[in-house]
C-alpha positions as a Markdown table, in Angstrom:
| # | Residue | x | y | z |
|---|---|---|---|---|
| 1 | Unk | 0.0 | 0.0 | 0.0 |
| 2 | Unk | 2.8 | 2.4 | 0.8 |
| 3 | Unk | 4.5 | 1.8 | -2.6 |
| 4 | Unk | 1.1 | 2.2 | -4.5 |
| 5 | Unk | 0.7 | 5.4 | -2.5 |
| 6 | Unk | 4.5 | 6.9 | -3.6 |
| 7 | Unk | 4.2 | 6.1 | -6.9 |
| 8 | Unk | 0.8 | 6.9 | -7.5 |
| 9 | Unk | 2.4 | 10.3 | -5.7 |
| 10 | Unk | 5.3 | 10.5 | -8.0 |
| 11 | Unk | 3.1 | 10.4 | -11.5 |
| 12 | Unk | 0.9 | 12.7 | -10.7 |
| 13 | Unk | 3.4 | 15.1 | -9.0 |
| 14 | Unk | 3.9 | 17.4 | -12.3 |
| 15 | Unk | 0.0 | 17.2 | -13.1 |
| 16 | Unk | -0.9 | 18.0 | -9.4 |
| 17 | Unk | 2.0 | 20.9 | -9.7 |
| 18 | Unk | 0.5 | 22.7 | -12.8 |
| 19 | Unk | -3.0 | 22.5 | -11.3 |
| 20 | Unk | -2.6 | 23.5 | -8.0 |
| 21 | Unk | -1.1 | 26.6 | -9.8 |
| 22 | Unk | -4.3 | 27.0 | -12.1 |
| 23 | Unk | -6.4 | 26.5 | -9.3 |
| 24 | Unk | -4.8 | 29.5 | -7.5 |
| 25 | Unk | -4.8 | 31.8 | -10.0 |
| 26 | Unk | -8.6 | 31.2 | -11.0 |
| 27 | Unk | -9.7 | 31.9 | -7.6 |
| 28 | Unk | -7.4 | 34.7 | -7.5 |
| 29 | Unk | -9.1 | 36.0 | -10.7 |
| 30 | Unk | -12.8 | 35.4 | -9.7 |
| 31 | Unk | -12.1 | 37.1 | -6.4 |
| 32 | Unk | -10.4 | 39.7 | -8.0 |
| 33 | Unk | -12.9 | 40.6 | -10.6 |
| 34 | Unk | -15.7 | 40.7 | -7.5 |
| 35 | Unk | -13.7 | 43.2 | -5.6 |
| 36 | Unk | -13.1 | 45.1 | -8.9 |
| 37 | Unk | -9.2 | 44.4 | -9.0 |
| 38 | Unk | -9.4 | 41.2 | -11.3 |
| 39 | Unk | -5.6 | 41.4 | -12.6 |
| 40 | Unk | -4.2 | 41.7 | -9.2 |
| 41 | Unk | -6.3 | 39.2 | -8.1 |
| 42 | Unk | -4.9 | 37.4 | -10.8 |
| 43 | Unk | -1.3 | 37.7 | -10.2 |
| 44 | Unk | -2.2 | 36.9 | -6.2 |
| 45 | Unk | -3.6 | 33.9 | -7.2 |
| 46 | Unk | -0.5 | 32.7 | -9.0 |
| 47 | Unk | 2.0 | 33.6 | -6.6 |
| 48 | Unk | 0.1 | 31.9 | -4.2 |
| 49 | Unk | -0.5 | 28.8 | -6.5 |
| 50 | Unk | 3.1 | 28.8 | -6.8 |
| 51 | Unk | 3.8 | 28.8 | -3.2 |
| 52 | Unk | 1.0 | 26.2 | -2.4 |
| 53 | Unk | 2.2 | 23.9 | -5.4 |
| 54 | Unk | 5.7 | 23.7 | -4.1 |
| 55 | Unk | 4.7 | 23.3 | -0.4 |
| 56 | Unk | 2.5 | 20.7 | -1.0 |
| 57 | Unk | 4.5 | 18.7 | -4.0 |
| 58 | Unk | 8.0 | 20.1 | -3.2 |
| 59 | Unk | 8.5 | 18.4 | 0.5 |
| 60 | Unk | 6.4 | 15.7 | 0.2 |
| 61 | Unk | 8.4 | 14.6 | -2.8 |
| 62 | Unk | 11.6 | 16.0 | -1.1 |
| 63 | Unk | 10.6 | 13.0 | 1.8 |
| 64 | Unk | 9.7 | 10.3 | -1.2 |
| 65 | Unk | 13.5 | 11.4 | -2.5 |
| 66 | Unk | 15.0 | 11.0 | 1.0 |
| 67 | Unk | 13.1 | 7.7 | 1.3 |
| 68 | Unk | 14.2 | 5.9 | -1.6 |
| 69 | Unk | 17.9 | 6.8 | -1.4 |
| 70 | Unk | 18.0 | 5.6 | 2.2 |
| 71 | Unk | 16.3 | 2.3 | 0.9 |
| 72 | Unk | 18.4 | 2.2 | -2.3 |
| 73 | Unk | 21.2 | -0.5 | -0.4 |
| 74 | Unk | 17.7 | -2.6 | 0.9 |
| 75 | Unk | 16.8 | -2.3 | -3.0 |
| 76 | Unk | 19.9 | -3.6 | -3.9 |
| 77 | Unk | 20.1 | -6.1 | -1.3 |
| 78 | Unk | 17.0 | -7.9 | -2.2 |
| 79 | Unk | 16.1 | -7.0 | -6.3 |
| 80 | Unk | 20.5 | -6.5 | -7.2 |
| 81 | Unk | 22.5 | -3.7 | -8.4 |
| 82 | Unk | 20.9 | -3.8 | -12.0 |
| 83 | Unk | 17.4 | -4.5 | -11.1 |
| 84 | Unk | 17.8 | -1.4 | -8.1 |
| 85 | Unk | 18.9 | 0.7 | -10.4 |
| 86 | Unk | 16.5 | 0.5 | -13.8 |
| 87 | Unk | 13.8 | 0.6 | -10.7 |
| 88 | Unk | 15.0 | 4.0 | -9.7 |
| 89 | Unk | 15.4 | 5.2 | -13.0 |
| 90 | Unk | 11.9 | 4.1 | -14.1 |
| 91 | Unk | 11.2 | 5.9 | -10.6 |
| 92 | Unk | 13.0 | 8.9 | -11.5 |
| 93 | Unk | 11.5 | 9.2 | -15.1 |
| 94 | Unk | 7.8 | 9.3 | -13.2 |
| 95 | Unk | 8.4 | 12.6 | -11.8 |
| 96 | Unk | 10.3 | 15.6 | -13.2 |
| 97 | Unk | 10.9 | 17.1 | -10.0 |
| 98 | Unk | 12.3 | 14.4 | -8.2 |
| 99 | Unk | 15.1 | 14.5 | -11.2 |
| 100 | Unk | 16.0 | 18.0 | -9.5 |
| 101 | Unk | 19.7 | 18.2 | -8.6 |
| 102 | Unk | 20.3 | 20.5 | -5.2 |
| 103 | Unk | 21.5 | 23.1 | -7.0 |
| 104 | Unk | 18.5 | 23.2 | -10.1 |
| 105 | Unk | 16.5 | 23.5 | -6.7 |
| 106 | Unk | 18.0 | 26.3 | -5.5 |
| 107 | Unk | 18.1 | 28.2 | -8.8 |
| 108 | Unk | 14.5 | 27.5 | -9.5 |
| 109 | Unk | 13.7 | 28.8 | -5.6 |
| 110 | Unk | 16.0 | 31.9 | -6.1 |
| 111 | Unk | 14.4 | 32.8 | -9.5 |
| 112 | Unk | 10.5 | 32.4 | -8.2 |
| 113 | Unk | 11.7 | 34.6 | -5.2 |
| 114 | Unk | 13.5 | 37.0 | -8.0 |
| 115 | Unk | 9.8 | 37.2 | -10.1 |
| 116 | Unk | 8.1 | 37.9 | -6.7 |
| 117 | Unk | 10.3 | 40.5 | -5.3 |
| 118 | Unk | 10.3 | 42.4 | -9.0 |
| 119 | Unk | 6.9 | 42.0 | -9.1 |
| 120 | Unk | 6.5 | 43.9 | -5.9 |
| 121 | Unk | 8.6 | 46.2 | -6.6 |
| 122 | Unk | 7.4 | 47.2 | -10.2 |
| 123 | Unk | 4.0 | 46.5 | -10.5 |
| 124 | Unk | 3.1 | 49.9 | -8.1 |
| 125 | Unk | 4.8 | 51.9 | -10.8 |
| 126 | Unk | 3.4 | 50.3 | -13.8 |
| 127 | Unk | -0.2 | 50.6 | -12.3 |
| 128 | Unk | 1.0 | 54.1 | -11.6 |
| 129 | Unk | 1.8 | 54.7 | -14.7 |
| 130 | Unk | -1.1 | 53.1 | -16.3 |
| 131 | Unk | -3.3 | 55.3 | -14.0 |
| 132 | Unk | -1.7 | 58.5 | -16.1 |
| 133 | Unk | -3.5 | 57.6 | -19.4 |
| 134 | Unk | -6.7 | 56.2 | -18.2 |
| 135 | Unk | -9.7 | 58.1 | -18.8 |
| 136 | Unk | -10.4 | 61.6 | -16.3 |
| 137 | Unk | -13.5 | 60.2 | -15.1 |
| 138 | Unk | -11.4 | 56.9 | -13.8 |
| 139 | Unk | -8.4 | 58.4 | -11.6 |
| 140 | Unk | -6.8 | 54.4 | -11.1 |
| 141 | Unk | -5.3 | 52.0 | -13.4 |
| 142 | Unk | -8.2 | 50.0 | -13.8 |
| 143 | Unk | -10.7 | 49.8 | -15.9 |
| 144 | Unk | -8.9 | 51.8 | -18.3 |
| 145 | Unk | -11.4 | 53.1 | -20.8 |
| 146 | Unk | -10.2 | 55.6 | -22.7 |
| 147 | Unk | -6.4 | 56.8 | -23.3 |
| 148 | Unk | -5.7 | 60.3 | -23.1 |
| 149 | Unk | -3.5 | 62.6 | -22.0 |
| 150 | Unk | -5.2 | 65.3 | -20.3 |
| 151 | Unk | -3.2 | 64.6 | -16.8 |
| 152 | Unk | -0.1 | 65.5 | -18.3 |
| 153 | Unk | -2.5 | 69.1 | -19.4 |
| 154 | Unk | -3.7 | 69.3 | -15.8 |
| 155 | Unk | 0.2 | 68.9 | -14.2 |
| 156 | Unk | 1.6 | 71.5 | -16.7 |
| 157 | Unk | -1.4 | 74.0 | -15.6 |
| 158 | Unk | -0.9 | 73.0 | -11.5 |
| 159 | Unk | 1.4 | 76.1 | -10.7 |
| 160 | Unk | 1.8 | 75.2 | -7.1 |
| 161 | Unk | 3.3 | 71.9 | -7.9 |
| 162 | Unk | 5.7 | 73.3 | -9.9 |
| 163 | Unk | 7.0 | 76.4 | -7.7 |
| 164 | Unk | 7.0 | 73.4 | -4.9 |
| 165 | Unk | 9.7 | 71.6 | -7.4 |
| 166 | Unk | 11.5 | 74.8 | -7.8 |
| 167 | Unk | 11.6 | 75.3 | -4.0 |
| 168 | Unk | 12.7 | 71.3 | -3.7 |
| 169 | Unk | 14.8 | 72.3 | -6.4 |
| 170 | Unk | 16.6 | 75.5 | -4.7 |
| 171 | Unk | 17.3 | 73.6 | -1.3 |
| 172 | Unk | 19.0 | 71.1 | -3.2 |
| 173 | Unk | 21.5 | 73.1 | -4.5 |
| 174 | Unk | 21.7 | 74.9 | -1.1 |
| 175 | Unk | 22.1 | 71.5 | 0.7 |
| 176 | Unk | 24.6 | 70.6 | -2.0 |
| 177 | Unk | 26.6 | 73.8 | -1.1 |
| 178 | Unk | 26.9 | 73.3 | 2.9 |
| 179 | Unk | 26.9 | 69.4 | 2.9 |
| 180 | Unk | 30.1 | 69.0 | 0.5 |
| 181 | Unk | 32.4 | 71.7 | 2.2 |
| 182 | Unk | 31.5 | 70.8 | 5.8 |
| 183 | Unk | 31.4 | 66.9 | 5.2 |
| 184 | Unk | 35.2 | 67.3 | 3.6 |
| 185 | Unk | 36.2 | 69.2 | 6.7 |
| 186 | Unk | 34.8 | 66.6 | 9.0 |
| 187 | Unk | 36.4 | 63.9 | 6.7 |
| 188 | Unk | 39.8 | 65.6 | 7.2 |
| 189 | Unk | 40.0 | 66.3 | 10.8 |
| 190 | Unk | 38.9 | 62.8 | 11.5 |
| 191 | Unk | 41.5 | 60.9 | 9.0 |
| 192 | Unk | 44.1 | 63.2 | 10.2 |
| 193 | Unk | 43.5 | 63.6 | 13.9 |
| 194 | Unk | 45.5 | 61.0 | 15.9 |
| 195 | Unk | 44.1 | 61.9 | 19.3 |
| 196 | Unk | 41.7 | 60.1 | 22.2 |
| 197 | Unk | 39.5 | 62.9 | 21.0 |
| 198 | Unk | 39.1 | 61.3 | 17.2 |
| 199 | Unk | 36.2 | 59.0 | 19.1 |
| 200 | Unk | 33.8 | 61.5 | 20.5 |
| 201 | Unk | 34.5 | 63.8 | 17.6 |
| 202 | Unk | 33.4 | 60.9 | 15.2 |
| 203 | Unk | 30.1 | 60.4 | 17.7 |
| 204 | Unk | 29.6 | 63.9 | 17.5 |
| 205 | Unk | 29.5 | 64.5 | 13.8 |
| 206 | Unk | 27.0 | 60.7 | 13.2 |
| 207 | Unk | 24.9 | 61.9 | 15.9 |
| 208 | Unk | 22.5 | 63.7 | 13.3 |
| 209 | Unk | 22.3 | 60.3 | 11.7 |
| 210 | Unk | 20.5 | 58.2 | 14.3 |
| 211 | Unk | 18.5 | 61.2 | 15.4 |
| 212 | Unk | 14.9 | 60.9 | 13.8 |
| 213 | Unk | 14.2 | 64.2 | 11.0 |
| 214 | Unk | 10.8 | 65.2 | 13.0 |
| 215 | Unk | 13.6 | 66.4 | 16.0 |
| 216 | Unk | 15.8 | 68.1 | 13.9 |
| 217 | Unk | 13.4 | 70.1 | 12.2 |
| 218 | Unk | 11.6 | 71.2 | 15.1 |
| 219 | Unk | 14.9 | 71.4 | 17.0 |
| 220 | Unk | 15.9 | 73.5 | 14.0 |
| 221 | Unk | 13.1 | 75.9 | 13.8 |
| 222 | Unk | 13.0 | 76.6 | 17.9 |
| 223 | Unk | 16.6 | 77.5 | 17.6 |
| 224 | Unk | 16.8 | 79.9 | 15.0 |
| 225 | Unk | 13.2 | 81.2 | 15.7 |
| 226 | Unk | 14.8 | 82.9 | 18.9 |
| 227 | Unk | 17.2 | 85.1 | 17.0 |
| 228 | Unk | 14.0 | 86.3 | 14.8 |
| 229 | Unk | 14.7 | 84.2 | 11.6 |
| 230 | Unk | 10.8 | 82.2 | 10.7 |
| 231 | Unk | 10.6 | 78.9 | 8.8 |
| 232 | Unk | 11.6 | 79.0 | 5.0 |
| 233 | Unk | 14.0 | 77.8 | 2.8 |
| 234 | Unk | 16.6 | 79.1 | 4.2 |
| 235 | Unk | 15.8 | 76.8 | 8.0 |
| 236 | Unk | 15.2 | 73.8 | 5.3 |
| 237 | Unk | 19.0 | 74.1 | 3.8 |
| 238 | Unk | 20.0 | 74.7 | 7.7 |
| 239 | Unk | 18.6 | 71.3 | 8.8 |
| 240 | Unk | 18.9 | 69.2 | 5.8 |
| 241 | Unk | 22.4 | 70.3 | 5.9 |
| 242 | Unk | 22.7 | 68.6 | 9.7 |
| 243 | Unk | 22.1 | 65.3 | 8.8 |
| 244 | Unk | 22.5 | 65.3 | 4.9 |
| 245 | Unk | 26.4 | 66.4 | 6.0 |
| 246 | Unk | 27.0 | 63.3 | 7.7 |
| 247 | Unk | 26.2 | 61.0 | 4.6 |
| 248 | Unk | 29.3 | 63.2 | 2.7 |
| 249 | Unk | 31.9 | 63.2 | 5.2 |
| 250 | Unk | 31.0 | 59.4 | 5.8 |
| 251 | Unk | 31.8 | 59.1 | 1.8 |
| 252 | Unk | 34.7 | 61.3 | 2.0 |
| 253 | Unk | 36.3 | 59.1 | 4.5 |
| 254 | Unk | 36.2 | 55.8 | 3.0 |
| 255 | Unk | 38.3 | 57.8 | -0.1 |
| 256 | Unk | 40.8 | 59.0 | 2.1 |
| 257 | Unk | 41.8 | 55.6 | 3.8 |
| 258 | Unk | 43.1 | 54.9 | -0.3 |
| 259 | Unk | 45.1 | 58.5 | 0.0 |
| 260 | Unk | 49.0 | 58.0 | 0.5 |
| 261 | Unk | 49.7 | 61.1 | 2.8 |
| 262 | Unk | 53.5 | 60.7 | 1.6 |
| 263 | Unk | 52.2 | 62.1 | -1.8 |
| 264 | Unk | 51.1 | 65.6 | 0.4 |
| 265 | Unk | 55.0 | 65.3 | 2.4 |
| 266 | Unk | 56.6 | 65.0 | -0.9 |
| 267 | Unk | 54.7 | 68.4 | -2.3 |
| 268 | Unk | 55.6 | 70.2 | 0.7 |
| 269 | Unk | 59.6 | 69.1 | 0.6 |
| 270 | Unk | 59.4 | 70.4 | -2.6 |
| 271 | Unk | 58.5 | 73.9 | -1.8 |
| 272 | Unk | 54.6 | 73.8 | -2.1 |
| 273 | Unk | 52.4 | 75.6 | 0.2 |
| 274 | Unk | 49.6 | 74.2 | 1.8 |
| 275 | Unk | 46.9 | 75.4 | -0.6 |
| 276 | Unk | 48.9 | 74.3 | -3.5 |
| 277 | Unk | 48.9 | 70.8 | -1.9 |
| 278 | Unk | 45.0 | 70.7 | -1.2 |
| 279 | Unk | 44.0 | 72.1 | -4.6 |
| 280 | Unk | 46.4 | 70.8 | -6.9 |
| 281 | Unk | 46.9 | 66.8 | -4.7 |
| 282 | Unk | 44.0 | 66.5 | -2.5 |
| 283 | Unk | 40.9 | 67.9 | -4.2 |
| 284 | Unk | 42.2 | 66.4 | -8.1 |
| 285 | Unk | 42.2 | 62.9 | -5.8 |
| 286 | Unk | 39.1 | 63.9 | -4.5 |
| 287 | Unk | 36.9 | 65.0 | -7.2 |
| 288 | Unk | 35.1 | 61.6 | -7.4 |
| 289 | Unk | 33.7 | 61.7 | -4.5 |
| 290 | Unk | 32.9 | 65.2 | -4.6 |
| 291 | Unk | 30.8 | 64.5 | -7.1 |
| 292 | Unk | 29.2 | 60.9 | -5.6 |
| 293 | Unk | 28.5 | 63.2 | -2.7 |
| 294 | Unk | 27.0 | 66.1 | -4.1 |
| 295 | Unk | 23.9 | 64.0 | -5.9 |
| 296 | Unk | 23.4 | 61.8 | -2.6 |
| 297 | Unk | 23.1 | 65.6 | -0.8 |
| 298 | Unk | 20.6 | 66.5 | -3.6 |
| 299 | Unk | 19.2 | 63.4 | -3.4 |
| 300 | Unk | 18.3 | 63.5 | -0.3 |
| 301 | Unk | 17.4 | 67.0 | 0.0 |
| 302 | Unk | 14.8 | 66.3 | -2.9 |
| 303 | Unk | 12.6 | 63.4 | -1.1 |
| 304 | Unk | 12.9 | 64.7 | 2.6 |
| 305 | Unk | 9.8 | 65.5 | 4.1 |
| 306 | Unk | 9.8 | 64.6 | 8.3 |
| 307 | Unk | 12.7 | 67.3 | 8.5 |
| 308 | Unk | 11.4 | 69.9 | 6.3 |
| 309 | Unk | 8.0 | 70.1 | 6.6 |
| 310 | Unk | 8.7 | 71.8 | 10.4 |
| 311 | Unk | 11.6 | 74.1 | 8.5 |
| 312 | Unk | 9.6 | 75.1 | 5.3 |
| 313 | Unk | 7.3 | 77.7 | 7.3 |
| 314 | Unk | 5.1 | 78.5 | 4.9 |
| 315 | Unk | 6.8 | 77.7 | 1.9 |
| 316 | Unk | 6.3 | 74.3 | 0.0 |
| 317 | Unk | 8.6 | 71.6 | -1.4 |
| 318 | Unk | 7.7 | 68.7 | -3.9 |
| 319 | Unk | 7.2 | 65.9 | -1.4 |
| 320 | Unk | 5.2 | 68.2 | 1.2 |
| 321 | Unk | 3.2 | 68.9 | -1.7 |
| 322 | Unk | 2.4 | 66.0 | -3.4 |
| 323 | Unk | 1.5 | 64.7 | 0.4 |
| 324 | Unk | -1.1 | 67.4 | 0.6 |
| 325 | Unk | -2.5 | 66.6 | -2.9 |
| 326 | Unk | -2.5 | 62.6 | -1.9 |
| 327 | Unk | -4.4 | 63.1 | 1.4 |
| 328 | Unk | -7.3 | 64.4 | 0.2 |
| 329 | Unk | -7.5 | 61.9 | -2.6 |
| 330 | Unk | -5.8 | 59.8 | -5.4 |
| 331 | Unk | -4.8 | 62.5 | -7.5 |
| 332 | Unk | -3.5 | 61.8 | -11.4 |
| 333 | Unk | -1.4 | 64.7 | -11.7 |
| 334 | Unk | 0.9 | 63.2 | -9.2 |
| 335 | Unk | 0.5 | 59.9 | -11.5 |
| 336 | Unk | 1.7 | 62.1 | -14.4 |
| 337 | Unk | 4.6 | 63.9 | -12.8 |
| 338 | Unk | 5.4 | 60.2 | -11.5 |
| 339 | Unk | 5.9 | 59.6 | -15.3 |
| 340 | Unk | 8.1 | 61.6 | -16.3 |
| 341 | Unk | 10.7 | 61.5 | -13.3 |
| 342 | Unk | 10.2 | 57.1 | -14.1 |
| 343 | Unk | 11.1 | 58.3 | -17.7 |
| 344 | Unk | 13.7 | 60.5 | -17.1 |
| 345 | Unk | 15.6 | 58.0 | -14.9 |
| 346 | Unk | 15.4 | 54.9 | -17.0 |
| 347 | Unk | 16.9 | 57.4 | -19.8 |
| 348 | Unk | 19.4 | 58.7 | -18.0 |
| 349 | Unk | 20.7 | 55.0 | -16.5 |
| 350 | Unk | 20.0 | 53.7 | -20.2 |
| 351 | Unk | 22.5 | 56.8 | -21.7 |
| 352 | Unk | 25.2 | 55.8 | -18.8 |
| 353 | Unk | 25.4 | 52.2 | -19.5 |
| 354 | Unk | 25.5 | 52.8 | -23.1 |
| 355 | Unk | 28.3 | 55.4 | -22.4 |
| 356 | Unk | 30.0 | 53.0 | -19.6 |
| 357 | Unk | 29.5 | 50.1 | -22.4 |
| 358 | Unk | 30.4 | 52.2 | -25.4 |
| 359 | Unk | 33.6 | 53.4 | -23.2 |
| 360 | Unk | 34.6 | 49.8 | -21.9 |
| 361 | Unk | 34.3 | 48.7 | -25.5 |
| 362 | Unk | 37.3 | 51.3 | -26.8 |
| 363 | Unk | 39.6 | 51.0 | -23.4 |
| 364 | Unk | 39.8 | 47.5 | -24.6 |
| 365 | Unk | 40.4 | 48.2 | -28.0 |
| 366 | Unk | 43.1 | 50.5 | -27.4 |
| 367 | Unk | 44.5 | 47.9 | -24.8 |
| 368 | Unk | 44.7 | 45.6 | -27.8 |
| 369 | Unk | 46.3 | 48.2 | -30.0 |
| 370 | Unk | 48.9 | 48.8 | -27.3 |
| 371 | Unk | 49.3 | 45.1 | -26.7 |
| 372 | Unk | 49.7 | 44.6 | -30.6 |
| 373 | Unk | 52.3 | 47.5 | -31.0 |
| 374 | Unk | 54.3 | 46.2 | -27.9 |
| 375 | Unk | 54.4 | 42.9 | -29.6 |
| 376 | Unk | 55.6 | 44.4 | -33.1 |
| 377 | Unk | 58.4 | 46.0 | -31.4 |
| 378 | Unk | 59.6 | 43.7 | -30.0 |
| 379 | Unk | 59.4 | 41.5 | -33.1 |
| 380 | Unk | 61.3 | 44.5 | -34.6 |
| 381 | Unk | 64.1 | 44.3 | -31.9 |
| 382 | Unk | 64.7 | 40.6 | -32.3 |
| 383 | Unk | 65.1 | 40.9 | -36.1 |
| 384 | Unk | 67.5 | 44.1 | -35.8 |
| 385 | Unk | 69.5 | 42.6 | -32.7 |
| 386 | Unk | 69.6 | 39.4 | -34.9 |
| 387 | Unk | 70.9 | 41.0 | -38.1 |
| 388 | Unk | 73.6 | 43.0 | -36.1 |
| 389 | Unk | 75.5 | 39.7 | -35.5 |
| 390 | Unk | 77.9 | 39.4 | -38.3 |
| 391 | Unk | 77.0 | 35.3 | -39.4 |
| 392 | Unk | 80.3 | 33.6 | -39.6 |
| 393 | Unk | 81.8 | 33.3 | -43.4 |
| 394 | Unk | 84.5 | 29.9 | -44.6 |
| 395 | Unk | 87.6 | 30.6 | -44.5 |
| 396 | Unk | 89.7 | 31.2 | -48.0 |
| 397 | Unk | 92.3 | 29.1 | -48.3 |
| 398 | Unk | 95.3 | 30.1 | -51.2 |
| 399 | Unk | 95.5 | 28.4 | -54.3 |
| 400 | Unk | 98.2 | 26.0 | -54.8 |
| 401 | Unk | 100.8 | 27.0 | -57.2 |
């Protein structure tokens, strides 16, 4: 009875597998479609078809595997070697999945996590996106009706979303010009201080860090409110910069444990001043980083909200803004503008790797040039070295009179 009930187990494993999986996605669907959400019910349904499917099917023939190689040496024992092994193999042949190696399980696991975890993270924006050109009577993705593009009209008329990008915009750039300078400066006291001191300096300055942004802005605002200056942009650069400054002299560090300080010594012993040194040595070294550390600060500036929204005043930014609009309701505009940052950034990353590819491509033609010329010299050199050396010519020997 216990064979009858693995092998009937074992045949209908891949049937049982691909219907389980049906299953869940049709009752994914039909739920979906009564709630009015019948493609994400969908999609539910097969992710959790999937999961139930390999549960169910997955251990149990995991156990039926485990089983029949501990009873291979009792199959061989009582049928022999070759009768044992055309029964495992007929065995085997029943079920694709019990033909699984470890490691086919473990790639077919990481790749349905890998569809799940994209899924999760995508889907949001394409529904987003989808929501953009659905009809204006229908402000989500579905049921789209009718394509248009009259969001896109209704963002480029909203002049208070766009003066709260221009504010976002202007704090950036303010953020970007405290955060660098006073993140390098932290950066070089701490990689040059050699003192007891270098600890609680280094707590100090990654303090802002671990402090939440709701404190800081309010922290921010009380402080500078008593010497008369209200809440505006300039109180949103003042505490973005607290925190935001941290991030760049955390960035600025880990590029000066690569500097050589002997580099600096040998400028000076040669009669450079200190600013010499730092502009023409440190800053040229440096200039990655500046960079890498100036978008994070603008980056960072751009989708704050907890610390700015108590600095702002009465101003706006993006983020504060698009909050505002979201509260009182889904609001397509903010599906359009969603659009065209989405499109922007999959153009700019698309134009990068095609300029990283485009550059990788002629460093290693140029390394193959240099590698070719290299060899062709010193072809040339052998031939020349070898005609230098006179060859050895027969002796004359006098004619006999």
């Amino acid at each position: 009875m216990k064979d009858f009930i693995i092998r009937s187990l074992e045949s209908l494993s891949s049937f049982g597998y691909i219907v389980l999986i049906l299953a869940g996605t049709y009752a994914g669907w039909r739920w979906g479609a009564g709630e009015g959400h019948a493609f994400l019910g969908l999609i539910g349904g097969f992710v959790l078809g999937l999961v139930a499917a390999t549960v169910v099917f997955g251990l149990v023939l995991l156990a039926i595997g485990i089983h029949r190689n501990t009873g291979h040496l009792l199959l061989v024992q009582r049928l022999g070697p070759e009768r044992a092994e055309a029964s495992l193999r007929t065995a085997r042949a029943a079920t694709g999945f019990l033909g699984l190696s470890s490691g086919q399980i473990i790639r077919l696991g990481t790749n349905v996590y890998l569809v799940i975890f994209f899924a999760y993270m995508f889907l949001p924006l394409i529904f987003m996106m989808m929501a953009a050109f659905n009809s204006p009577t229908i402000p989500t993705a579905f049921p789209i009706r009718d394509l248009t593009l009259d969001w896109f009209g209704a963002l480029l008329g909203n002049t208070q979303l766009w003066e709260a990008a221009l504010n976002s915009v202007i704090i950036g750039v303010g953020v970007i010009c405290l955060t660098v300078p006073l993140g390098l400066a932290g950066a070089l006291v701490l990689t040059r201080l050699h003192s007891r001191a270098r600890t609680v300096i280094y707590a100090i300055l990654v303090s802002p860090l671990l402090t939440p942004g709701i404190i800081l802005g309010i922290s921010t605002l009380v402080f500078w409110n008593s010497f008369g200056v209200p809440g505006g942009l300039f109180l949103a650069i003042i505490a973005q910069s607290s925190f935001i400054s941290a991030f760049a002299m955390l960035l600025f560090m880990a590029r000066l444990q690569r500097f050589d300080p002997a580099l600096e010594e040998a400028a000076l012993d040669l009669g450079a001043s200190h600013q010499q040194v730092f502009w023409k040595i440190t800053v040229p070294f440096l200039r990655p980083t500046i960079l890498t550390a100036a978008v994070l600060a603008f980056l960072q500036s751009f989708e704050n909200f907890n610390t700015t929204v108590f600095a702002i005043g009465p101003e706006s930014t993006l983020t504060i803004q698009i909050a505002s609009m979201v509260r009182l309701g889904l609001s397509p505009e903010v599906n359009a503008l969603a659009v065209i940052f989405i499109v922007a950034t999959v153009t700019i990353a698309i134009a990068y790797e095609l300029k990283r590819r485009a550059e990788k491509a002629r460093a290693e033609v140029q390394k193959e040039l240099a590698r070719a010329a290299d060899a062709r010299i010193a072809l040339e050199e052998t031939v020349e070295g070898r005609g230098d050396t006179p060859s050895p010519q027969p002796a004359t020997q006098p004619a006999n009179a």
